[in-house]
KOLGU-4560 file (N, C-alpha, C; in nm, 3 decimals, padded with zeros to 5 digits):
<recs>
<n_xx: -06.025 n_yy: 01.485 n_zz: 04.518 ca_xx: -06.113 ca_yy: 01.598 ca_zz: 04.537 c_xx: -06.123 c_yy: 01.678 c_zz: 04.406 mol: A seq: 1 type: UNK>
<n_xx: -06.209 n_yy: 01.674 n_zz: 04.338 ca_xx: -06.272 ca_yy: 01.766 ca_zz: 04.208 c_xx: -06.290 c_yy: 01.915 c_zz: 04.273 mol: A seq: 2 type: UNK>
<n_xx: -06.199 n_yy: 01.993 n_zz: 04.197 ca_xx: -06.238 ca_yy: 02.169 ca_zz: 04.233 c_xx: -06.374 c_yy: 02.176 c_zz: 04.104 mol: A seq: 3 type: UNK>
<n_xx: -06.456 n_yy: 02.240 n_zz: 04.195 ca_xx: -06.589 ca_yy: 02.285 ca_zz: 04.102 c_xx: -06.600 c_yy: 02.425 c_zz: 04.095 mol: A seq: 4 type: UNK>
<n_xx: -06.458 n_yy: 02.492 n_zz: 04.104 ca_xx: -06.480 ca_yy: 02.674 ca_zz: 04.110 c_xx: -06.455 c_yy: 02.685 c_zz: 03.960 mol: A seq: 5 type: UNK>
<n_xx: -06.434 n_yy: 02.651 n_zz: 03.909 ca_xx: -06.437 ca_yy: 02.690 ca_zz: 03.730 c_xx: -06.550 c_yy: 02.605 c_zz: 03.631 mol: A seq: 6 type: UNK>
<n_xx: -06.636 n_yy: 02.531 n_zz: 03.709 ca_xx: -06.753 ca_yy: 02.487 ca_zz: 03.652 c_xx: -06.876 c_yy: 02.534 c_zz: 03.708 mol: A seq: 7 type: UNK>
<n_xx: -06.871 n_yy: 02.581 n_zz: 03.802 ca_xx: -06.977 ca_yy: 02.666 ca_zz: 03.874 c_xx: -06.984 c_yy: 02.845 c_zz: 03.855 mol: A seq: 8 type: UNK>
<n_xx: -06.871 n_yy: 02.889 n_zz: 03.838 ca_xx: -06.858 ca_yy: 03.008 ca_zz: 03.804 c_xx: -06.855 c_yy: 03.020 c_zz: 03.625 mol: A seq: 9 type: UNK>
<n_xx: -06.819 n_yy: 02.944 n_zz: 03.557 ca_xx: -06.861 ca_yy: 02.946 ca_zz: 03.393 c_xx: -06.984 c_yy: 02.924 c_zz: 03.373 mol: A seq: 10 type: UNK>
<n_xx: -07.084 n_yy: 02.821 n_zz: 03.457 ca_xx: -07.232 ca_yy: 02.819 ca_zz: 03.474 c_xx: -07.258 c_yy: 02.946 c_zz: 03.496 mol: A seq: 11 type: UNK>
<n_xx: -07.263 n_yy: 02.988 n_zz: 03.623 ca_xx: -07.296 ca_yy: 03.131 ca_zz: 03.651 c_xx: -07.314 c_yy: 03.271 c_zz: 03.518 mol: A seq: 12 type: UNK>
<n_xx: -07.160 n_yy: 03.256 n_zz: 03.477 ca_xx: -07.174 ca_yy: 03.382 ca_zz: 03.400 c_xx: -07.213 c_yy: 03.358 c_zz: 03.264 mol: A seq: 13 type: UNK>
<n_xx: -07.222 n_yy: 03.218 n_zz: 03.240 ca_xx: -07.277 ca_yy: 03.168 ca_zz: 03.091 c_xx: -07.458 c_yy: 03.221 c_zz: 03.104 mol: A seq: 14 type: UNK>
<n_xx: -07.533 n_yy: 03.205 n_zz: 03.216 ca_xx: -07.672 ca_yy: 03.223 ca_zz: 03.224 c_xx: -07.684 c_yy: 03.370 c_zz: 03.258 mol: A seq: 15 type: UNK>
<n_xx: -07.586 n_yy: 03.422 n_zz: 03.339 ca_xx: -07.596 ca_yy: 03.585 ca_zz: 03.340 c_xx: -07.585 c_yy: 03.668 c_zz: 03.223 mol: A seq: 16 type: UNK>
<n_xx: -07.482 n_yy: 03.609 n_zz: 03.155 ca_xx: -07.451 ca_yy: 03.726 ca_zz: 03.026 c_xx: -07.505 c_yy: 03.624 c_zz: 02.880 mol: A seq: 17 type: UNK>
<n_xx: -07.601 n_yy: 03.565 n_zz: 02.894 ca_xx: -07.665 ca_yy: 03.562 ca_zz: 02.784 c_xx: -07.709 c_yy: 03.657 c_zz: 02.673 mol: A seq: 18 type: UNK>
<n_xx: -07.726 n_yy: 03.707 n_zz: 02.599 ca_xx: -07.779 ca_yy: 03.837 ca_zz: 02.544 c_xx: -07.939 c_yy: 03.791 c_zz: 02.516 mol: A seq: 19 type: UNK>
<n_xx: -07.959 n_yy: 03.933 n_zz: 02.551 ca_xx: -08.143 ca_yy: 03.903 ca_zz: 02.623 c_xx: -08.226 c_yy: 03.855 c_zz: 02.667 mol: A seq: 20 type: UNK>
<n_xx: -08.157 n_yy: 03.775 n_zz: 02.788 ca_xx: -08.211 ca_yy: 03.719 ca_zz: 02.856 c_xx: -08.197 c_yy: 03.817 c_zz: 02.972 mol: A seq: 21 type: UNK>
<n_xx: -08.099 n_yy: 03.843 n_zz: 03.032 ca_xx: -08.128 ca_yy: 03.975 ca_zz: 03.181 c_xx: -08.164 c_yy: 04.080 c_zz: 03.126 mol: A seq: 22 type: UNK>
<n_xx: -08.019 n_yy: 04.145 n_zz: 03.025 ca_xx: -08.021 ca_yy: 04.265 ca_zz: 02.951 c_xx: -07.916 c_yy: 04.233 c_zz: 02.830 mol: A seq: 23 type: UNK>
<n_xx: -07.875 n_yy: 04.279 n_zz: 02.743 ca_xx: -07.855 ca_yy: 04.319 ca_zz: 02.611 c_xx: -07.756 c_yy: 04.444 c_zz: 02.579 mol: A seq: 24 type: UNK>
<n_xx: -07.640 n_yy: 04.460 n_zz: 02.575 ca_xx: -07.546 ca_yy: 04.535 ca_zz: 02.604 c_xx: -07.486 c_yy: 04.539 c_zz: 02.410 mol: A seq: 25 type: UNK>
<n_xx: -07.516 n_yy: 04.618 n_zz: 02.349 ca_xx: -07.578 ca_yy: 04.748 ca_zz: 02.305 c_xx: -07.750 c_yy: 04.695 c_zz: 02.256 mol: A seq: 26 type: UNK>
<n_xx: -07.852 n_yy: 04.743 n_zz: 02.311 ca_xx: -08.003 ca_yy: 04.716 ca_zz: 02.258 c_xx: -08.047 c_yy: 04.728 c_zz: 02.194 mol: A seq: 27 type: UNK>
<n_xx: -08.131 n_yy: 04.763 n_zz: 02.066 ca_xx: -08.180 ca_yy: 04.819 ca_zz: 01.952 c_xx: -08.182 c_yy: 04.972 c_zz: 01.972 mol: A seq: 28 type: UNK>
<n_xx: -08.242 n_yy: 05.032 n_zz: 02.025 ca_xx: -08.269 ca_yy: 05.147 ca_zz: 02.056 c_xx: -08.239 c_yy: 05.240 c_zz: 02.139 mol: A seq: 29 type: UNK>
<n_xx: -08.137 n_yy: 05.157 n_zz: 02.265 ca_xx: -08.092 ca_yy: 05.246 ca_zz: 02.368 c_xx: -07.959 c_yy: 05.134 c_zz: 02.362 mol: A seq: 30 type: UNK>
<n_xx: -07.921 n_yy: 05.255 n_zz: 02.472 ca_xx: -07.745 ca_yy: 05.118 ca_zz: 02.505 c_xx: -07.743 c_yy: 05.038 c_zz: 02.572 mol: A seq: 31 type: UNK>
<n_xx: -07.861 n_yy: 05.010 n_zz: 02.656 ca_xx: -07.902 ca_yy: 04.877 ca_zz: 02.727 c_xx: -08.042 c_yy: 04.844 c_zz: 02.735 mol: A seq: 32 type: UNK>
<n_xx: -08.086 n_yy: 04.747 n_zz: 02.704 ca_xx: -08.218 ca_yy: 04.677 ca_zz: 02.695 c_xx: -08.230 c_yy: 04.586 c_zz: 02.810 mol: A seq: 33 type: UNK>
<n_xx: -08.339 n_yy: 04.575 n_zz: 02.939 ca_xx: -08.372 ca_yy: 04.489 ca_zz: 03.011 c_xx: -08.491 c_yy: 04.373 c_zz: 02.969 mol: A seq: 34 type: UNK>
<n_xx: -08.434 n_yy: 04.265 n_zz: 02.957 ca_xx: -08.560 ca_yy: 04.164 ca_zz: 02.945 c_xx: -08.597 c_yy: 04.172 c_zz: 02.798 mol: A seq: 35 type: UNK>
<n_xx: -08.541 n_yy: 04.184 n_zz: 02.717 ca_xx: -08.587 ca_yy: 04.222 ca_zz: 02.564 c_xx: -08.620 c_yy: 04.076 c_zz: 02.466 mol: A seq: 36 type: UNK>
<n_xx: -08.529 n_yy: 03.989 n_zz: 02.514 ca_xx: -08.510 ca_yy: 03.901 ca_zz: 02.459 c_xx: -08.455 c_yy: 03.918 c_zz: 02.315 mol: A seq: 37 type: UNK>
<n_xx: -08.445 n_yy: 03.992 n_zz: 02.239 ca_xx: -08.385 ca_yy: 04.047 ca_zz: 02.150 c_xx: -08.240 c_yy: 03.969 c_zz: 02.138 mol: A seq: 38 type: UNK>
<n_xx: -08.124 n_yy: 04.003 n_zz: 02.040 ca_xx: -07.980 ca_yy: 03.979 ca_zz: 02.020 c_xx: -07.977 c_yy: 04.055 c_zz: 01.899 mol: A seq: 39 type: UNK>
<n_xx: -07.840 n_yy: 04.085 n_zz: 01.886 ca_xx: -07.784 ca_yy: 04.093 ca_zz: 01.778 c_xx: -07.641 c_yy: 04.058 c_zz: 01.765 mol: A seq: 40 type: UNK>
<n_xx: -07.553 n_yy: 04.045 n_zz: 01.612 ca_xx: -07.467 ca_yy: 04.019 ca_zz: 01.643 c_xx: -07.347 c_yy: 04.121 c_zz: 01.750 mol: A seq: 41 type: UNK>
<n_xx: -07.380 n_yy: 04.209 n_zz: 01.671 ca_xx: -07.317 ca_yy: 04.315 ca_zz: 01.812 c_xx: -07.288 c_yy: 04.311 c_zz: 01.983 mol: A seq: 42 type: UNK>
<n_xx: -07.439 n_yy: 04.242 n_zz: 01.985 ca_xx: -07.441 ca_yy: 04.200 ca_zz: 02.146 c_xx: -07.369 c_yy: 04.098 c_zz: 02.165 mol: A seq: 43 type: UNK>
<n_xx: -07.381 n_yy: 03.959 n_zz: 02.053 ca_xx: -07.281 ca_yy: 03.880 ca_zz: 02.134 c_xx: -07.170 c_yy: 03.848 c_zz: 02.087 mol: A seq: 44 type: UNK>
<n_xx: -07.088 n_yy: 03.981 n_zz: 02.059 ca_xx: -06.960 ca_yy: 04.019 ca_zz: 02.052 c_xx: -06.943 c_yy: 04.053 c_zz: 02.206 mol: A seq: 45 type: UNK>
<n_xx: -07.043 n_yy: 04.194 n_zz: 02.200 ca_xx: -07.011 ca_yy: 04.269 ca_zz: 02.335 c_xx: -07.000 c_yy: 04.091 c_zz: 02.482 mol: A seq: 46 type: UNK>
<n_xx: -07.127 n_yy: 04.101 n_zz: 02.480 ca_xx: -07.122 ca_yy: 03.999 ca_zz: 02.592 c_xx: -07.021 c_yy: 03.892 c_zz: 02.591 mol: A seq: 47 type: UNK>
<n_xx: -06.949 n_yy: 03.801 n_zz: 02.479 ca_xx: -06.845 ca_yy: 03.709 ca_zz: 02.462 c_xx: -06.723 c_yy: 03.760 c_zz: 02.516 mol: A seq: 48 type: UNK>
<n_xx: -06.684 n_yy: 03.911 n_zz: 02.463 ca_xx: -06.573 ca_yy: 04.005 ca_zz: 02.545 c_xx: -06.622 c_yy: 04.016 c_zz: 02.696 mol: A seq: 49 type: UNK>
<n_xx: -06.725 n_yy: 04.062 n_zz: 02.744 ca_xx: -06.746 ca_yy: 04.040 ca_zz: 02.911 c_xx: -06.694 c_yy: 03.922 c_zz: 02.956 mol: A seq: 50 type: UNK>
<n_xx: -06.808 n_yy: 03.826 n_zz: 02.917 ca_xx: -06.734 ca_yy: 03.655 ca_zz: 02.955 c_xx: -06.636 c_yy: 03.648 c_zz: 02.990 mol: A seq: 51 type: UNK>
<n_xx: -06.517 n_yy: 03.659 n_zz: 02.881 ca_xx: -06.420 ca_yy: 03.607 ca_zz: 02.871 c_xx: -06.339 c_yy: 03.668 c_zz: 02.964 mol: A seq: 52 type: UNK>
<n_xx: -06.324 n_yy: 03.866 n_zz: 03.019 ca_xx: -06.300 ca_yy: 03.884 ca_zz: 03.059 c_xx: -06.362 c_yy: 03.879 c_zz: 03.193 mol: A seq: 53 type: UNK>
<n_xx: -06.453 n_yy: 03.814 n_zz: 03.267 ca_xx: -06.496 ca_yy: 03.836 ca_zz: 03.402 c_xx: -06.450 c_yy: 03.671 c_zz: 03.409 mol: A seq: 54 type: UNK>
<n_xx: -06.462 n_yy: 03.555 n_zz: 03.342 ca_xx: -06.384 ca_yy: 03.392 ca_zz: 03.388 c_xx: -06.252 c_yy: 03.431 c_zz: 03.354 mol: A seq: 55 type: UNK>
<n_xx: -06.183 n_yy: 03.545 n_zz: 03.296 ca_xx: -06.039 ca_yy: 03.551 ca_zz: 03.333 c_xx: -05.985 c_yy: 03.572 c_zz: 03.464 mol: A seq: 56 type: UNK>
<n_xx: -06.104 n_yy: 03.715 n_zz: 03.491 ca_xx: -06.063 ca_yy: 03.807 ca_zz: 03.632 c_xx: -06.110 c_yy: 03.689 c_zz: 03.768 mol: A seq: 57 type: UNK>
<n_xx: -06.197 n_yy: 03.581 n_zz: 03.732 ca_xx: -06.257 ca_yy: 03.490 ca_zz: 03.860 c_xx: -06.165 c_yy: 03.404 c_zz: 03.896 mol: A seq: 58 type: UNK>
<n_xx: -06.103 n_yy: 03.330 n_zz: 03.739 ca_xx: -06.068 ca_yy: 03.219 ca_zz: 03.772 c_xx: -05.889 c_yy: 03.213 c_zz: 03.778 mol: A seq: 59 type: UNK>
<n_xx: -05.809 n_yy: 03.313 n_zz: 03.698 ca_xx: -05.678 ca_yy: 03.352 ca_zz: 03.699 c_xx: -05.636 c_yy: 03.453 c_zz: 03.829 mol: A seq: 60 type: UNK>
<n_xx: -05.716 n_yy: 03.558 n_zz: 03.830 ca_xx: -05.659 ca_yy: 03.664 ca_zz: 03.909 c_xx: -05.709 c_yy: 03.631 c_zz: 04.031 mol: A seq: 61 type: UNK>
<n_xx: -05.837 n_yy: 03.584 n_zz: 04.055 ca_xx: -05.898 ca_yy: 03.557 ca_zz: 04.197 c_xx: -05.845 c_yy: 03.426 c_zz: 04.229 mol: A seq: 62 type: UNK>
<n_xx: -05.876 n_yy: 03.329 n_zz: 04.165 ca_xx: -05.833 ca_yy: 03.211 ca_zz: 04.209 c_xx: -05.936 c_yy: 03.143 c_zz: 04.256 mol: A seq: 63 type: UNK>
<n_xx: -06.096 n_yy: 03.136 n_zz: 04.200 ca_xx: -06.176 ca_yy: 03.050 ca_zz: 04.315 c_xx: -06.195 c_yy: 02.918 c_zz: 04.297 mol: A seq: 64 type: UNK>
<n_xx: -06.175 n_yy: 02.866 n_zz: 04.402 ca_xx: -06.184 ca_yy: 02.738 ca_zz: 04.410 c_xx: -06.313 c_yy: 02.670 c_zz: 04.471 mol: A seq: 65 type: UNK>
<n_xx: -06.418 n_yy: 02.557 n_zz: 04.481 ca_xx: -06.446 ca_yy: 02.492 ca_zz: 04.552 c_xx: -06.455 c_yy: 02.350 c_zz: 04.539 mol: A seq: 66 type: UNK>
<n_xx: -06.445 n_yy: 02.325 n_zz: 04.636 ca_xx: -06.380 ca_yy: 02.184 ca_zz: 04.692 c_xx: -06.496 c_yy: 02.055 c_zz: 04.724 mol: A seq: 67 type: UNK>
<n_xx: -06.551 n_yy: 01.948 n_zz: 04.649 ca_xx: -06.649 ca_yy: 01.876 ca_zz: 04.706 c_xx: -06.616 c_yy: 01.743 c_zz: 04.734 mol: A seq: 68 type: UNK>
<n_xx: -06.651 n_yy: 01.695 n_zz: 04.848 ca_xx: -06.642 ca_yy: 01.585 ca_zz: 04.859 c_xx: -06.530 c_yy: 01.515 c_zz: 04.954 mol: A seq: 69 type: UNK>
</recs>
């Protein structure tokens, strides 16, 4: 049985925290930009630190698993 909770949830937050693709966490002009498509390096500092810390908090502290097959 292959667990797919740490390849489905790194999918997940790899397409969520893209920088400018949802939003952009610091933006050019304000502290958050929706839909800008924009980056800078700043942002994907900021967003690489989210990442890392939200597949820490999913996959260490929560524990998710799923199960196929």
């Amino acid at each position: 049985m292959a667990d797919w909770g740490p390849v489905i949830v790194a999918t997940v937050l790899f397409v969520v925290l893209t920088p400018g693709l949802l939003c952009t966490l610091p933006g050019r002009g304000r502290v958050a930009e929706f839909g800008s498509m924009h980056t800078s390096g700043l942002a994907i500092l900021v967003h690489a630190v989210l990442y890392f810390a939200l597949i820490t908090i999913f996959l260490i502290a929560i524990g998710i698993h799923v199960y196929a097959g």
